[in-house]
Phi, psi and omega in degrees: 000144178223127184277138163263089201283299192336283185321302178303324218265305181302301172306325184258001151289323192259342142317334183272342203287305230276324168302037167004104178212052160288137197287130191077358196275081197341128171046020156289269166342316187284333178286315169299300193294299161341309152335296218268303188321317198251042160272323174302298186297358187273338170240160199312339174285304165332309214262358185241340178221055202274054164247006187289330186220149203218160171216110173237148178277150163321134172266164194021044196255170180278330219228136158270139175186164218212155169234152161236120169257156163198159187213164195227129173244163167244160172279357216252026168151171170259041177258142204266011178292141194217122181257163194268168139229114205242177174169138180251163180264001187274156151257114171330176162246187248218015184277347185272352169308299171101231192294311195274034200263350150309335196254357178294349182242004180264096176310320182267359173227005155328273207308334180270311195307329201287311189295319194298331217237350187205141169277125198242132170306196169265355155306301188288322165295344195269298173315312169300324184255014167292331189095351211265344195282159157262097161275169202174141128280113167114014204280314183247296171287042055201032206269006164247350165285341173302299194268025152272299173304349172252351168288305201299309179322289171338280191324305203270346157309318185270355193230074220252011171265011126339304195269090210244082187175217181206158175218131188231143195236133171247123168247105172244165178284156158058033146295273278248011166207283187236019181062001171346289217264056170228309183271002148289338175296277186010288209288348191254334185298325196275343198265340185296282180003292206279273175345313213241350174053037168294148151269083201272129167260338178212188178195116179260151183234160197248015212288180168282163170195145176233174191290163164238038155164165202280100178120347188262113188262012187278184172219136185255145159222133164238149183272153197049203182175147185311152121271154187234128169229188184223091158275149191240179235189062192276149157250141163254126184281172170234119182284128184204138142333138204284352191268333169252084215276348181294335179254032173242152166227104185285099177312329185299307200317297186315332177309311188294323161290319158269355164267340152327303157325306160298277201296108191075016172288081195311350195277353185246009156309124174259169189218116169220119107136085171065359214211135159238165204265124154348051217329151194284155201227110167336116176236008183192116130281149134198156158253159186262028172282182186199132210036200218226143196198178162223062149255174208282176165246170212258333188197146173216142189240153168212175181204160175211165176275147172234139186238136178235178147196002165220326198293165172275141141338277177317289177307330200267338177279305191297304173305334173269006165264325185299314167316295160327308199278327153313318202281305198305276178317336166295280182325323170303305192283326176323281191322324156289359189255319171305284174317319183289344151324299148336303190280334170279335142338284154312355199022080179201157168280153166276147170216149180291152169306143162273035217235157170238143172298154173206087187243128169219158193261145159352282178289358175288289185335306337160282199297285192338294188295306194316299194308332159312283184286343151084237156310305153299345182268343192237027143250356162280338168268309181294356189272284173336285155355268178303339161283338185276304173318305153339279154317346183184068174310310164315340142019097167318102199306305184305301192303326177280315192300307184318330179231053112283318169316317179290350181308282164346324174286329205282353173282002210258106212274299191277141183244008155347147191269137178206120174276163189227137176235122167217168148283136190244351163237186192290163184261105166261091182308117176283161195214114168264104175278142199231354208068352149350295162244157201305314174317324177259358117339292180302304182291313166311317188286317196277347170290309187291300205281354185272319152312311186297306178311344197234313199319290192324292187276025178262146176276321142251178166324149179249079186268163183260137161253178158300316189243109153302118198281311191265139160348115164193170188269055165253343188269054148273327186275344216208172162240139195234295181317149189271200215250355147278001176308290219265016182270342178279348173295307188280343171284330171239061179228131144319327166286320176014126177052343180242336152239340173212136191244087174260118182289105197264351178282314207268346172289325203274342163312311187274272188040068187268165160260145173244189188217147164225135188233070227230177169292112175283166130169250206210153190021085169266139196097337208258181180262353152272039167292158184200185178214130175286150185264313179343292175291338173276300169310307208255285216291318199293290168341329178276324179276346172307272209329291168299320157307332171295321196302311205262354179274310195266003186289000000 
């Protein structure tokens, strides 16, 4: 069967573009998820069921802001199997628009203004005046993988005896920062789960993908999905007037040093079924004086991107304190070497600096103080903890850890120079499919005939990879890791339980495999992000469609 998607797909993509839902950006989000709500209700299976589709607000969040569900059950047999369809409404945001950013939500008239106002390669020119391209913010990243899954909703409202199952569809909010509304989605799934007795066997996401690389003209589906941490990185420093600079032990320097370490380091590349991960990269240096003096500063923070696809958590904390421990010791000696220079210069004797690496993981640091200090230190940090939350929800999540770590310091009788290793963001779980289980069979399998049913009317190759290459809320559905892996998460993070939770008992409820089955096209964050509309429109819907068709027969 081939649905004639384009038209419906194309309109309700650039209607959703024309909705400004920059993430966190008062009543945007909320407005797009308003869109996708009362487009369910304009139709009649809605309009005959309507507890069937919901607009819900984000739980513990700083932002009012909405997600929109709705489900289909179907009629075609009594099997409660349910597949998810998930896909987010949020957007970056619009400031590389510059003078034209207002025209960043006009689809049809973005592509001239983009030629008027900027020097545009011949890649972007070429796609523009081809015609095949949508340009937008959110045009690719993600708002037509969103108005594929509402067609499809559409399609199966009318035909709901296709289905000899049930399908349920998510436009959540807040993928581009903390997942609110994918893990406030959780609490409605499990609550369908218990009402509706679903059984979810799989989960498709609609997110984006591009080439990989200038010349490359396939379109990617992918199984699974990348994973994320963020390790962060405090050096606590020894503080001196800059005239006596032999006696400072400089946090930046060390910083600098674990971000050598770190950043683009390939030996911190993971590898799994082939397909490897991109090495982790510097997202943050600084030290944490404030305004200008000439004493040395007393503490520096970093942070990197971590990409796994096999590694556990627990291995990814152990490599990244070796990098620290490394760091440290680079750094003594760099500095004794420097100094003993210094004295020959100088003609005066040497004697070596007085530092030892001294590197800890969150809970070391953490345990190290408790054990002293017992009780009082550890109604004081949660007091601490918790008031700050309370007071400045808003809060930068990597920034509230950091200063519970300087709380945490302020207990510390040796003030001896030491670095702290914690995760400072949310846990994006990679999810490995291996066929292991009937489910991830099941999916594997209905996905390859579903590329096949469709690949003759793709203008190009359709190909499959292992991994979803980006950050995304799929790795929400399922766990790959076992759940002592992931004790290392929750053992080293400072927000832990007071800003931040992942609840691994309500994933696990779920814990499906999943697929993205998504938009394609080209410079997504960018201000030429675009989407091919063929493949998006036409091609993507269609493999849905059939894959849902051979999971639900």
């Amino acid at each position: 069967m081939n649905l004639n998607s384009f038209e419906e797909v194309k309109r309700l993509t650039s209607e959703m573009v024309a909705i400004p839902s920059v993430n966190k950006e008062p009543g945007g989000e909320t407005a797009v998820a308003r869109y996708v709500y009362d487009y369910y209700m304009s139709l009649p299976y809605y309009r005959e069921h309507p507890e069937r589709v919901m607009c819900f607000q984000t739980k513990g969040d700083f932002v009012e802001r909405h997600s929109t569900l709705a489900y289909v059950k179907g009629t075609g047999g009594d099997s409660n199997r349910t597949v998810i369809l998930i896909g987010h409404i949020d957007t970056v945001g619009v400031e590389d628009y510059g003078t034209i950013k207002e025209y960043a939500f006009k689809t049809d008239e973005l592509p001239q203004k983009l030629k008027e106002t900027f020097s545009l390669t011949d890649e972007v020119l070429e796609d523009i005046e081809s015609g095949e391209f949508m340009f937008g913010r959110g045009a690719l990243d993600m708002k037509s993988g969103v108005a594929g899954h509402m067609y499809l909703m559409k399609y199966f409202s009318e035909h709901p005896e296709e289905l000899n199952g049930n399908l349920v569809h998510i436009a959540e909010c807040d993928e581009e920062d903390n997942s609110f509304g994918i893990i406030t989605a959780v609490d409605y799934l499990l609550e369908l789960k218990d009402k509706e007795g679903f059984d979810y066997i799989a989960c498709i996401n609609a997110d984006y993908s591009t080439n990989y690389m200038p010349g490359d003209e396939n379109r990617y589906l992918y199984y699974g999905s990348i994973g994320k941490l963020l390790p962060c990185f405090v050096a606590f420093g020894k503080e001196s007037h800059v005239g006596s600079a032999f006696s400072a032990f400089d946090p930046n320097l060390l910083i600098a040093e674990v971000t050598r370490g770190m950043s683009l380091n390939t030996d911190l590349c993971d590898v799994a079924q082939g397909e490897v991960t991109i090495p982790p990269i510097s997202l943050k240096q600084c030290d944490t004086k404030e305004g200008y003096t000439v004493q040395t500063a007393l503490s520096a923070f970093s942070y990197y991107n971590f990409f796994t696809h096999g590694m556990s958590p627990d291995i990814v904390l152990d490599r990244c304190k070796k990098v620290g421990q490394d760091a440290f010791s680079n750094v003594i000696h760099y500095m004794n070497q420097q100094y003993e220079r210094y004295c020959e210069l100088s003609q005066v004797p040497y004697t070596a600096l007085p530092y030892e690496p001294r590197v800890y993981t969150w809970k070391e640091f953490y345990g190290e103080a408790l054990s002293k200090y017992g009780d009082e230190f550890e109604s004081a940090i949660r007091n601490f903890a918790e008031t700050l939350q309370q007071e400045r929800p808003d809060m930068d999540l990597r920034y509230f850890s950091l200063a519970v770590v300087e709380e945490v310091w302020k207990w510390f009788e040796d003030k001896s120079p030491a670095l702290v290793l914690f995760f400072g963001s949310i846990f994006s779980a990679r999810i490995e499919m291996t066929g292991k289980t009937e489910k991830e069979r099941a999916l594997l399998e209905a996905v390859e005939q579903a590329v096949k049913r469709v690949r003759p009317r793709s203008k190009r190759e359709i190909k499959t990879r292992m991994f979803y290459p980006y950050i995304s809320d799929s790795s929400f559905m399922a766990l790959s890791d076992s759940r002592e892996s992931f004790e290392a998460v929750a053992q080293n993070m400072p927000s832990w339980r007071v800003k931040y939770f992942h609840d691994v008992d309500k994933i696990l409820a779920i814990n499906v495999p999943v697929v993205n089955i998504g938009a394609f096209g080209r410079d997504g964050h960018m201000l030429t992000e675009r989407v091919d509309m063929h493949h998006t429109f036409q091609n993507v819907p269609n493999i849905s469609y059939e894959t849902i068709r051979s999971l639900l027969d």
